[in-house]
C-alpha positions in Angstrom: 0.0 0.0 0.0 1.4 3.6 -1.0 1.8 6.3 1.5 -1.0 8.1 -0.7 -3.4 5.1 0.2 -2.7 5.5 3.5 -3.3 8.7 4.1 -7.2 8.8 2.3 -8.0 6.0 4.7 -8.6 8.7 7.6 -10.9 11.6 6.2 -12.7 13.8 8.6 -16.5 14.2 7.3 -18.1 17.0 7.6 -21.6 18.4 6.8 -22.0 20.8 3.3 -23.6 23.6 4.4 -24.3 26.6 1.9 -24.6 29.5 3.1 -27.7 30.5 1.7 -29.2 27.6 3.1 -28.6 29.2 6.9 -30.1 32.4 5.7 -33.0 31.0 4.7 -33.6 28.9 7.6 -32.1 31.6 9.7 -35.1 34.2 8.2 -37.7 31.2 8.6 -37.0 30.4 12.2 -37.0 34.3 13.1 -40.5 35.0 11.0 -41.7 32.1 12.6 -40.8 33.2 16.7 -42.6 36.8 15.5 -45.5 35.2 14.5 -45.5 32.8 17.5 -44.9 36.1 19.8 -47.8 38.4 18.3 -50.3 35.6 18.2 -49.3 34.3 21.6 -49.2 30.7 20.5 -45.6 30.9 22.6 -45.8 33.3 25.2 -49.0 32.7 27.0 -48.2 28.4 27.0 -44.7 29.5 28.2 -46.3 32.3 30.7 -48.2 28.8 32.5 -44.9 27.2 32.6 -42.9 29.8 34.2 -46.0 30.5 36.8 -46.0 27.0 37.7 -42.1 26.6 38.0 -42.3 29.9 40.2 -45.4 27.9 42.5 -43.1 24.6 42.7 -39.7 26.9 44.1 -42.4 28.3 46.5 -44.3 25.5 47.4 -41.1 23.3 47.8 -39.7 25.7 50.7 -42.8 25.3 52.4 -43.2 21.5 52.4 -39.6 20.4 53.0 -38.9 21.2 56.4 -42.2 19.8 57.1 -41.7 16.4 55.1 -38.2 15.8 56.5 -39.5 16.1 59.9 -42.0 13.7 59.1 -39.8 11.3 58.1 -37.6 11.6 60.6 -40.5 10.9 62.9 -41.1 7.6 61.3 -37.4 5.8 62.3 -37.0 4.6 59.0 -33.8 2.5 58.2 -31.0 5.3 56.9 -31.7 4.2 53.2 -35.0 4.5 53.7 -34.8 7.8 55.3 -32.0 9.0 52.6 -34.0 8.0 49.5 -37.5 9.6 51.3 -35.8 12.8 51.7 -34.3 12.8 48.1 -37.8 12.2 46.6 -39.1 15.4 48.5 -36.8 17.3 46.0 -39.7 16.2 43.4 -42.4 18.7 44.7 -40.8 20.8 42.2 -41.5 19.4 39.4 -45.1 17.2 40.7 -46.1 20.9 41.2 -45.1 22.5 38.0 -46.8 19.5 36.2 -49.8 20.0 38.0 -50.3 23.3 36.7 -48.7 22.9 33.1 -52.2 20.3 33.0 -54.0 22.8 34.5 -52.9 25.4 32.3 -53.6 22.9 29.3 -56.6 22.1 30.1 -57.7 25.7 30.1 -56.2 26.6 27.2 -58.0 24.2 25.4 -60.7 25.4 26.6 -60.5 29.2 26.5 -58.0 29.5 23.6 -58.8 26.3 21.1 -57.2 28.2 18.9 -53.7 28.0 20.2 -52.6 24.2 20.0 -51.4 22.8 23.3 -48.1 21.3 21.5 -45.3 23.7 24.2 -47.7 22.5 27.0 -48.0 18.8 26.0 -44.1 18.8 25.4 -43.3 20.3 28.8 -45.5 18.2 30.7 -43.9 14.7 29.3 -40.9 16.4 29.9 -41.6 16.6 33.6 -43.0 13.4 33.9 -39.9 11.7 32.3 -37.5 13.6 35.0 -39.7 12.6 37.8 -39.7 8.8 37.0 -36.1 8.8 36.2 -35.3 10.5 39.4 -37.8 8.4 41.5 -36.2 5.3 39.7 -32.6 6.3 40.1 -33.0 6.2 43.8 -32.0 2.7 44.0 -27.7 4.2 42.9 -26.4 4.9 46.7 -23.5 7.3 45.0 -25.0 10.8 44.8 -22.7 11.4 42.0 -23.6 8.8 40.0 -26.8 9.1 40.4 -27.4 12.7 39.3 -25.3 12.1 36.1 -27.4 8.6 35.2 -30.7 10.9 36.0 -29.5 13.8 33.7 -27.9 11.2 30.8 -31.0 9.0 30.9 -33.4 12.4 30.9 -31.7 13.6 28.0 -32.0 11.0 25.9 -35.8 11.1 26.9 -36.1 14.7 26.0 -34.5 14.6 22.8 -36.8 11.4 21.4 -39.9 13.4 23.1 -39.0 16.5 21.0 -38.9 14.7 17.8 -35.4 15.3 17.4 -33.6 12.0 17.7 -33.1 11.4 14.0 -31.5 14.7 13.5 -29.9 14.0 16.3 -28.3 11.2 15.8 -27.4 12.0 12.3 -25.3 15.2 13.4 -23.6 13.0 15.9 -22.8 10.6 13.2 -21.4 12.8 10.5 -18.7 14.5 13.0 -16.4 11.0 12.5 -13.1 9.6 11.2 -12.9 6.5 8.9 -9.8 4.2 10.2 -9.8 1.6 7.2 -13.2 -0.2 7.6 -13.9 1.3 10.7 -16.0 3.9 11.6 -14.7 6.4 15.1 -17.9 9.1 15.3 -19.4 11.0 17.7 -22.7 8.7 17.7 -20.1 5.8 18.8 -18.7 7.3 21.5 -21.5 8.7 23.0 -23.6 5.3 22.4 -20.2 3.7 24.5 -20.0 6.1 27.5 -24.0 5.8 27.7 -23.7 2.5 27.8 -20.7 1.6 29.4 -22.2 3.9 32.1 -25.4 2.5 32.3 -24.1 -1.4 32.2 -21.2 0.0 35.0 -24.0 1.2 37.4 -26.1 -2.1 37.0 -22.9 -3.8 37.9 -21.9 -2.2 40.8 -25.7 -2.8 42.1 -25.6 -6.7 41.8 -22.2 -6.3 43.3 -23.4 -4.8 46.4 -26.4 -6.9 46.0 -24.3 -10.0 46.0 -21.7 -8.7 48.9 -25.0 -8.5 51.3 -25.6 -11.8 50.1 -22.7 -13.1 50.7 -22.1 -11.6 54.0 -25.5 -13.1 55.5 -24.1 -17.0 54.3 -23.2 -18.1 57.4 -21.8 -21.4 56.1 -19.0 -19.6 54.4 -15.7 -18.6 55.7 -15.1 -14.9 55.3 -12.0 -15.3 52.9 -14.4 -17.0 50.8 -16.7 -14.2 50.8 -14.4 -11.8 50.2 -12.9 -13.9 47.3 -16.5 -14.4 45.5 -17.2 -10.9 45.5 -14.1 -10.0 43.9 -14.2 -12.5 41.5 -18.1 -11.3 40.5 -16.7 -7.9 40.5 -14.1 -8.7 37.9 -16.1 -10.7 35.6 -19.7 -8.3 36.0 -16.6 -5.6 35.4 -15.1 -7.1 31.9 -19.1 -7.7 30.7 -20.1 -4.1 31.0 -17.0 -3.4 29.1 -17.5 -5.9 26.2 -21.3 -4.8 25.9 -20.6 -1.4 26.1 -18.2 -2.3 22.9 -21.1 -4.1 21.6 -23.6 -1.7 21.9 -21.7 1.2 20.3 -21.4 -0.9 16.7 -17.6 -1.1 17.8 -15.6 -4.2 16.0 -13.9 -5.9 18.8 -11.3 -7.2 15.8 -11.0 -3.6 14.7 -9.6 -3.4 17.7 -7.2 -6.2 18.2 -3.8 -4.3 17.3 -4.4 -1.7 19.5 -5.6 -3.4 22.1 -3.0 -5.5 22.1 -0.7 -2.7 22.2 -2.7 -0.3 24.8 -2.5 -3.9 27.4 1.4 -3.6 27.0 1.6 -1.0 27.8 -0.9 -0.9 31.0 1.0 -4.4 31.6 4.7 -2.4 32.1 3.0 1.0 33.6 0.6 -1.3 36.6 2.6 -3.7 36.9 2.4 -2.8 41.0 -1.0 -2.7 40.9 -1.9 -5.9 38.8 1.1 -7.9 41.4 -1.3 -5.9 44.1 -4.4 -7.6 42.7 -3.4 -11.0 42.1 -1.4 -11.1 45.6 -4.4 -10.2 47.3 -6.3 -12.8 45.3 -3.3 -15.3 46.7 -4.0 -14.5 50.1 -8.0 -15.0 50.0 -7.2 -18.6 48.5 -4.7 -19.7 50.8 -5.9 -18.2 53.4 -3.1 -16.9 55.4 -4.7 -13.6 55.9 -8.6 -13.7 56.7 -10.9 -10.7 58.3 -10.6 -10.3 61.7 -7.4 -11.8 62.1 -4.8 -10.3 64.7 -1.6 -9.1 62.5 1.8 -7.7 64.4 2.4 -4.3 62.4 5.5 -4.6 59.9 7.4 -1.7 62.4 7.1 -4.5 64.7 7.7 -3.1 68.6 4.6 -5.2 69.4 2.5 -2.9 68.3 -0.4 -5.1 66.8 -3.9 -4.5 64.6 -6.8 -6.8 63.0 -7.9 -6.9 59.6 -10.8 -4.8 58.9 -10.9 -5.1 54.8 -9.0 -7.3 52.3 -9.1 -4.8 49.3 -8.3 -5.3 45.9 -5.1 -3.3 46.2 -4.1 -3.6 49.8 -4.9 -4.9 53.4 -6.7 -2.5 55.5 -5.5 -2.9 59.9 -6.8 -1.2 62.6 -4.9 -0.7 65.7 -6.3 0.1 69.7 -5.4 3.3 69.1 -7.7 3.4 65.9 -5.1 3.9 63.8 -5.8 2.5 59.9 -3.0 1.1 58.2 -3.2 0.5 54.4 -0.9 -2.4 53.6 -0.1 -3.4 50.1 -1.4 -6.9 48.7 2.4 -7.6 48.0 4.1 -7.2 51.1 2.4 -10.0 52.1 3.2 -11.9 49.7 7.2 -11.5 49.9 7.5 -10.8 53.6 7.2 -12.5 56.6 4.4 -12.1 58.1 3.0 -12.3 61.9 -0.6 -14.0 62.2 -1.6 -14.2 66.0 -4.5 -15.9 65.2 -3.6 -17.9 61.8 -4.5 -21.0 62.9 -5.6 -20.5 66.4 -7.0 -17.3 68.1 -5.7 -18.0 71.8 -2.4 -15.7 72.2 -0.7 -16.4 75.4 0.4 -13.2 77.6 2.6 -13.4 80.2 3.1 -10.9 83.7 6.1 -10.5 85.8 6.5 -9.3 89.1 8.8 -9.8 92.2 8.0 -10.4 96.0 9.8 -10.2 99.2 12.4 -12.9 100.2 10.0 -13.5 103.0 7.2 -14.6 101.0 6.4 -18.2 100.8 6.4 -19.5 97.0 4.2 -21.8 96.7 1.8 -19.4 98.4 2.8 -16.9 96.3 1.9 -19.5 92.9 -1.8 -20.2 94.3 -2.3 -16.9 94.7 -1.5 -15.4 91.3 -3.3 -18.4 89.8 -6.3 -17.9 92.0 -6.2 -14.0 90.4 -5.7 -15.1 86.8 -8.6 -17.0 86.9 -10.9 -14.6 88.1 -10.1 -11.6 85.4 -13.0 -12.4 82.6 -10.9 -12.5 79.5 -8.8 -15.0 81.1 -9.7 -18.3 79.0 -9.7 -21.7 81.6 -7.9 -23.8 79.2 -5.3 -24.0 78.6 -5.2 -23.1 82.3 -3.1 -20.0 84.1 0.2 -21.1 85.2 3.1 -19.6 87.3 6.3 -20.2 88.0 9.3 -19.0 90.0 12.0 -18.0 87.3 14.6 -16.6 89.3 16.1 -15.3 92.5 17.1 -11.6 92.3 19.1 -9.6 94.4 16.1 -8.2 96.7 13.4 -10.3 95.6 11.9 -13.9 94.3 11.0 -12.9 90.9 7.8 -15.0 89.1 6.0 -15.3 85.8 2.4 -15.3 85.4 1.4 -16.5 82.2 -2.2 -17.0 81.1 -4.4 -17.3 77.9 -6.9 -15.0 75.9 -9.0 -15.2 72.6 -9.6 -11.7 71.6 -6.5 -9.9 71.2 -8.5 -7.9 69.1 -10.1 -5.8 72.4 -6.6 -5.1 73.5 -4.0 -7.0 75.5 -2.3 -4.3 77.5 -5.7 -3.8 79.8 -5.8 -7.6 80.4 -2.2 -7.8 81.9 -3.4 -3.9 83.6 -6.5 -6.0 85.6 -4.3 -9.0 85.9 -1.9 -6.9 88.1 -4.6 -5.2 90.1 -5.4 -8.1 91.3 -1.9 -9.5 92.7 -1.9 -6.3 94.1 -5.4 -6.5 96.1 -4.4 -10.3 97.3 -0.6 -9.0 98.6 -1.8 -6.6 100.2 -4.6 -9.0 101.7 -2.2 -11.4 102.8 0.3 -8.9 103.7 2.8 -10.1 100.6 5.7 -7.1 100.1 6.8 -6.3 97.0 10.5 -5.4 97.3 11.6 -2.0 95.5 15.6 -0.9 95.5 17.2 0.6 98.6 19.9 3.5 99.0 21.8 4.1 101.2 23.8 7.6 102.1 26.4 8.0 103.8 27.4 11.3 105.1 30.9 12.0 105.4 32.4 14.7 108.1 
């Protein structure tokens, strides 16, 4: 193929338009509005829309306050109570229609000879917007919700005005010819509408299928986790391939670049796709679960449990309510400290020290008899303690018991744990020895 060929494969198209062809239409459309004007075929249905626009704003004010109060009255659940107020934005509109069919019907029946057509227009107009809106409740994003309501009401107000084949055919004649393909306007807007719309429906059976999940009881929550990400990627790569579809796109059109566009997201994610598949590692083996007690990579005992395995990282919380977001990875390639991998019982130990005068094997009933009592303190395996050494003022001992929710914090265990010796020594009159110095004054 010559370079020649090449090059008359892309052509921009664009529309011949004489110029006395906008004159003309220019002068039409103007006669037309002066006419419209004079006669008041536009003004007066216009003059009813405006009025009741001007009665929704007022009538809006005054019923909010008083319908969010009433909802609040009636505890709904917070959906319910978020979606309710929402759907009090519509008095607007509910009002403005009411009297655009007001205003239509006594038109008709006062002026018969000024058609209806503004009024009939406007008042399927309204009633699109308020069925899109009350339908697009069900999208929790505000963002995405308002941009589905304004997309879908577009579309509804351009096929209601009779203006869809023009429409469409403007759309389609802005447009570049790649070989036997076709890029125009028309196919990128039919994409991003319904990429959009097909993306929206996904995330809803997503989070439809995560509260499912969530209540199955006989699952483990790795499991859980893992079906939900594995729905999410394949609801994820069918809206894509549908949205393809749908805009007339040629998948095999496609294929060169494609290949080349995954290339190159292959060298510039490659973090993020080891991030993805790591975490993906973890939910299959298991090693990391949620709820499980992790030692913090800083180490210094400082420890957290896993609130959310994410597709990119690990979410921790610590007591202090700290958040740590871990990546997937590390994980993967580091070692990794799982209090309660296999087992949730983590055994804490207590020191302490009495006085020389003490009797030991009192001293080990004792401490025993205080483990037991704290009520974190598991009974098996039971609280032990032993005498570990004698120091240089005092018999020195180890308490060490178990618990099973790390979790709730392990420092205010060991905290009620030595409250307790202290209450029984000083029952039983048992010192606890503490350095002595002594000065001597020289003359």
């Amino acid at each position: 193929m010559s370079s020649e060929e090449k090059v008359t494969d892309i052509k921009l198209e664009i529309p011949t338009i004489s110029i006395e062809t906008v004159e003309d239409t220019a002068k039409g459309l103007y006669a037309n509005a002066i006419d419209a004007i004079v006669s008041g075929h536009l003004w007066l249905p216009f003059t009813i829309i405006v009025t009741g626009f001007i009665i929704g704003v007022i009538t809006r004010r005054i019923l909010r306050p008083r319908l969010f109060a009433l909802i609040d009255r009636r505890n709904f659940s917070f959906r319910a109570n978020r979606i309710s107020k929402n759907l009090t934005k519509l008095v607007l509109p509910i009002t403005t229609l009411v009297i655009v069919i007001l205003g239509s019907a006594a038109l008709v029946a006062f002026q018969p000879n000024i058609p209806p057509t503004i009024l009939t227009a406007a008042s399927k107009l309204l009633v699109a917007w308020i069925f899109i809106r009350t339908v697009a409740q069900v999208i929790n994003n505000s963002f995405t919700r308002q941009t589905v309501a304004i997309c879908a009401w577009l579309a509804a107000a351009i096929s209601i005005l009779g203006v869809m084949p023009q429409t469409t055919y403007a759309l389609d004649a802005l447009g570049m010819n790649f070989g036997a393909f076709r890029l125009s306007a028309l196919t990128i807007v039919k994409f991003g509408f319904a990429f959009f719309i097909l993306l929206t429906i996904t995330r809803l059976l997503v989070n439809t299928a995560e509260r499912t999940l969530g209540n199955a009881a006989d699952l483990s929550p790795s499991a859980r986790v893992l079906m939900v990400k594995i729905i999410k990627v394949v609801l994820i790569t069918l809206a894509i391939l549908f949205g393809v579809t749908a805009a007339g796109i040629d998948l095999s059109a496609l294929a060169i670049f494609g290949g080349a566009l995954g290339l190159g997201i292959g060298f510039g994610l490659q973090k993020v796709i080891s991030n993805l598949f790591s975490g993906m590692l973890l939910l299959i083996d298991k090693s990391i679960k949620p709820g499980d007690v992790l030692e913090l990579p800083e180490g210094n005992g400082a420890f957290g449990w896993v609130n959310q395995l994410g597709a990119r990282y690990v979410s921790i919380i610590t007591r202090d309510n700290k958040e740590y977001l871990i990546p997937n990875e590390d994980f993967i390639t580091q070692p990794v400290i799982n209090w309660s991998y296999s087992d949730k019982k983590i055994r804490v130990e207590t020191k302490f020290g009495v006085d020389y005068a003490s009797d030991p094997h009192a001293i080990k009933e004792m401490a025993i008899g205080v483990a037991i009592k704290v009520n974190r303190v598991i009974q098996d395996p039971k609280p032990v303690c032993h005498l570990v050494e004698f120091g240089d003022s005092s018999l020195n001992f180890v308490l060490r018991y178990w618990i099973e929710d790390a979790e709730k914090g392990v420092t205010n265990t060991k905290g009620d744990v030595m409250l307790g010796l202290w209450d029984v020594f000083k029952e039983n009159g048992v010192e606890i020895p503490f350095p002595h110095r002594v000065v001597i004054e020289k003359k």
